[in-house]
Phi, psi and omega in degrees: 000296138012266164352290196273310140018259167319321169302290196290331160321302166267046164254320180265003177261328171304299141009279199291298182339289180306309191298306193271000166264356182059020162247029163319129178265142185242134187284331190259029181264162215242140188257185169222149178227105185251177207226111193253192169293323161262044178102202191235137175219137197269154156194135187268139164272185203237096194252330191285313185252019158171102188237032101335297174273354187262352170291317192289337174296303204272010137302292182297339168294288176352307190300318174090018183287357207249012223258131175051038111298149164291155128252113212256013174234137170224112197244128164308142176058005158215351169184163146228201212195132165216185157084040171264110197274003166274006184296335228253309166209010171270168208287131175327289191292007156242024179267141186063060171252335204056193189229166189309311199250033167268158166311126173242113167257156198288170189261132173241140183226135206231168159325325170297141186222173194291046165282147161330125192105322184287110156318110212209132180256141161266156193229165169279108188039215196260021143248131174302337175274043175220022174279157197228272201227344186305115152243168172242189150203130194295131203221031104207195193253139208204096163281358140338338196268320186346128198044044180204339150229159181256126198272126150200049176183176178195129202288155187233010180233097202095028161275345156304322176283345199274323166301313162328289187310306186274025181234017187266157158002102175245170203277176204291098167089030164218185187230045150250146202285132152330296212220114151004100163248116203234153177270113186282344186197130171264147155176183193244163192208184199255110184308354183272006194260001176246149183298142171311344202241162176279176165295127193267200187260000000 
């Protein structure tokens, strides 16, 4: 009796668990994958909890828009920062400004918080409604962003490369890297061709 007890409990905790952290994995679910200067980093969506931003990222990979952007803000140990497409040949002092006439999505904000790994959009200044294609990923954890950008996705291949990124060199009083870090190639790929676990710290 035991036994069986103890058996139904952790069935129903396999069950519960994914649903209330909102990060259930689906294997035939579309991961994105870029290909950096300093290797490749996976990071799975969260569709269930922003499925605004996860159409739209993956509408812009499809596109091949994130294909020779930078990233062009980088802090050790907290975060980095792309998907600027003035990244690509405008002048350095407009990366991460964007561009006017990109599409802006509202924001959704869930349960899900600012852990290490986690795939996060960014906006313009203190509105919640302006993320375009600009994303960060969180490289430790910082619940101060919680409810305030929308989270939707997280890596599960490459943090190691994403830490590498956020310790390189920047140029003197600003957080953009000296030397060119660029996503040479975006696309989507299948969650099953990747480890079962996101990266641990």
């Amino acid at each position: 009796m035991l036994k069986r007890t103890i058996l139904a409990v952790v069935l129903l905790a396999l069950i519960v668990l994914p649903s209330l952290t909102g990060c259930k994995s689906n294997p035939n679910q579309a991961v994105a994958v870029l290909e950096t200067d300093y290797g490749k980093i996976v990071f799975e969506f969260y569709p269930d909890a922003a499925p605004k931003h996860t159409e739209r990222i993956q509408q812009l990979i499809r596109s091949d828009f994130y294909n020779g952007t930078a990233f062009h803000r980088v802090e050790p140990n907290s975060l980095i920062q792309g998907g600027d497409p003035n990244t690509i040949r405008g002048d350095e002092k407009t990366w991460g400004l964007g561009q006017r006439d990109q599409p802006r999505i509202q924001a959704e904000f869930s349960k899900l918080r600012h852990v290490r790994g986690i795939v996060s959009a960014a906006r313009v200044g203190n509105d919640v409604n302006s993320a375009t294609s600009q994303f960060f990923i969180c490289c430790s954890d910082h619940p101060e962003w919680d409810n305030q950008y929308s989270i939707f996705g997280r890596v599960i291949v490459g943090m190691n490369v994403v830490d590498i990124i956020s310790q390189a060199p920047t140029v003197e009083g600003t957080t953009r890297p000296k030397d060119k870090i660029k996503i040479n190639r975006a696309y989507l790929d299948l969650r099953s061709n990747y480890p079962a676990t996101p990266v641990s710290k």
